[in-house]
Structures are given as structure tokens and as C-alpha cells.
C-alpha angles and dihedrals in degrees: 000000000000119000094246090063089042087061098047097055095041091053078058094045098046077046098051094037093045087054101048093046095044086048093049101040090048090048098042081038090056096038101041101020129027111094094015095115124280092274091068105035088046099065090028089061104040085045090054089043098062092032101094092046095086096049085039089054092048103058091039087060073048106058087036108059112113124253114280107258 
């Protein structure tokens, strides 16, 4: 596969998986956190903010690997 397509299915794939895992930490966030006190929110939400990094690293090795000779 040539690393143009790479990129182009990986921009699918970072869009699709940005979108899942916003739409479940806000769910599981509004259902089990919010309101439950600061000690709580605080590590939930920094958690949730670097969550998504490692898959997002991953498909962006991914994308960037050079064509096969």
C-alpha cells in the first residue's frame, strides 16, 4: 500500500476513532463523574484527555512508514 493511501485511511481511522471515544468518555464522564466532587472530575478528565494519544500514535506510525521498495 502506498503512503498516500495509508494516509487516507488513517485520516478515516484518527476521524472514526476521535469520534467513538469523545462520544463514550463524555457518556461514561456525565453518567459516573460529573458532580461527584473535584477529586474525582480532576483525574477523570486529564485521564480521558491523554486516552486517545496511544491509539492516535499508533495509526499515525502507521500512515508514516515509508513505500515498500
Amino acid at each position: 500500500m502506498t503512503i498516500r493511501k495509508r494516509k487516507f485511511f488513517g485520516m478515516i481511522a484518527m476521524l472514526l476513532w476521535l469520534t467513538v471515544y469523545a462520544l463514550v468518555v463524555m457518556a461514561l464522564g456525565g453518567q459516573y463523574v460529573v458532580g461527584n466532587g473535584m477529586w474525582l472530575e480532576l483525574p477523570f478528565y486529564i485521564l480521558s484527555g491523554l486516552g486517545w494519544l496511544p491509539v492516535a500514535m499508533t495509526i499515525i506510525r502507521w500512515m508514516s512508514r515509508p513505500d515498500p521498495e
